[in-house]
C-alpha positions in Angstrom: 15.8 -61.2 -49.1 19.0 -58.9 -48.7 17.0 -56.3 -50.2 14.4 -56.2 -48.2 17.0 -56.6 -44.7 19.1 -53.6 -45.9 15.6 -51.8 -46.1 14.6 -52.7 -42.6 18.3 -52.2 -41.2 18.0 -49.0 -42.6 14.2 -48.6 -41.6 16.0 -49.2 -37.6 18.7 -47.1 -37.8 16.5 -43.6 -39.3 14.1 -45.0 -35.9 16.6 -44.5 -33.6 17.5 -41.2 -34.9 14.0 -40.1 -34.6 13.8 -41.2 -31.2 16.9 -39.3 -30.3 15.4 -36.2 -31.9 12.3 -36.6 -30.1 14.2 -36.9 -26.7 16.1 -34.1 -26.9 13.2 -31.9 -28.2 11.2 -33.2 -25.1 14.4 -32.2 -22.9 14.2 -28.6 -24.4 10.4 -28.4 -23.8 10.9 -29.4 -20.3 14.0 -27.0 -19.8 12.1 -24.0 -21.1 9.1 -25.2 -18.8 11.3 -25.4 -15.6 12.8 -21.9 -16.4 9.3 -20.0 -16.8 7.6 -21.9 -14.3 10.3 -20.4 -11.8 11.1 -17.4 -13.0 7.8 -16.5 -12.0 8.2 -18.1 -8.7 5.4 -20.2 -9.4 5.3 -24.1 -8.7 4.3 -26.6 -11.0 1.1 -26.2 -10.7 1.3 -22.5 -11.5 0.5 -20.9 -8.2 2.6 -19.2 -6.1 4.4 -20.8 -3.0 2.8 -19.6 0.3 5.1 -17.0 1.9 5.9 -17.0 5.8 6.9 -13.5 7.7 8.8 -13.5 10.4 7.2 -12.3 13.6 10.6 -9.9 13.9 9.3 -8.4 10.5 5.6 -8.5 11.2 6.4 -5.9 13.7 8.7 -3.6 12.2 5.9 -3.1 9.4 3.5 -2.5 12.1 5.6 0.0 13.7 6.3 1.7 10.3 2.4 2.0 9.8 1.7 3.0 13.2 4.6 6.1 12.8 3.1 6.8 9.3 -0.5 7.3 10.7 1.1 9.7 13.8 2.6 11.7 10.9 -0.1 11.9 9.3 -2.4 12.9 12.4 0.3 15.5 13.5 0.2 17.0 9.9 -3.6 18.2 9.8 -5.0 18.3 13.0 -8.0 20.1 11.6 -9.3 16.9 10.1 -8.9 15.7 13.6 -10.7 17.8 15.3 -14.0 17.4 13.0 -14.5 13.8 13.8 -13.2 14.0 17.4 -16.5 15.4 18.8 -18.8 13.3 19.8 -22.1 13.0 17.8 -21.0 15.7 15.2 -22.2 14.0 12.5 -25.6 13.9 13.6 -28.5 14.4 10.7 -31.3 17.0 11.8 -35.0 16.3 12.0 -35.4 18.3 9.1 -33.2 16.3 6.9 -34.4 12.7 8.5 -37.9 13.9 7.1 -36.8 14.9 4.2 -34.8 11.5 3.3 -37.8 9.4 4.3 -39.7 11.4 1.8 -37.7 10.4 -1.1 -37.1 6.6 0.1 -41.1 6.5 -0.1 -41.3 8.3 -3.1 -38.7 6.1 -5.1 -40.8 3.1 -3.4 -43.6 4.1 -5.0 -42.1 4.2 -8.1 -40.4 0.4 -7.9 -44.1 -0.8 -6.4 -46.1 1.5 -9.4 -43.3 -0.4 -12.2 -43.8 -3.8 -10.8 -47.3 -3.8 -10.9 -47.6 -2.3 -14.8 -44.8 -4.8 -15.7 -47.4 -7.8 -14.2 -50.5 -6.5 -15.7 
């Protein structure tokens, strides 16, 4: 009976060491999890925290836009003046005609398809 109790002493210890071996490998999975999970500044469930702004810092970006548009407004004021008549960008009669035209005509087309593809 020794032999077989210096077998299963043994048996025990080579357990424990694979236990410990398997803890620490489980502590360096999680380590390397908690560092890339953050890094990214992502939570645990991989999705990013929600951010909050400042009302203070809503309205400095605001401001910054609203300045970028004037400068952009002062810069070509020929682009300004096209839209800034009223009803400028009016179609004629003409061209009215001419787009109803093709709308039927393409119509005609999809109706004249649809019914080959059912017969």
């Amino acid at each position: 009976m020794t032999k077989f109790d210096n077998v299963l002493q043994q048996l025990r210890v080579e357990q424990k060491q694979a236990q410990a071996t398997v803890e620490n490998l489980q502590k360096a999975i999680s380590a390397i999890e908690d560092l890339s999970v953050s890094g990214a500044g992502n939570t645990a469930k991989g999705t990013r925290p929600k951010r909050t702004m400042s009302v203070a810092a809503r309205k400095r970006i605001a401001e910054a836009q609203r300045a970028r548009w004037a400068r952009l407004k002062k810069q070509s004021p020929q682009a300004n003046a096209r839209h800034s008549k009223p009803g400028s960008l009016k179609i004629s009669a003409e061209g009215r005609k001419r787009i109803a035209a093709a709308a039927r005509a393409r119509w005609a087309r999809v109706r004249a398809q649809q019914t080959e593809r059912a017969a």
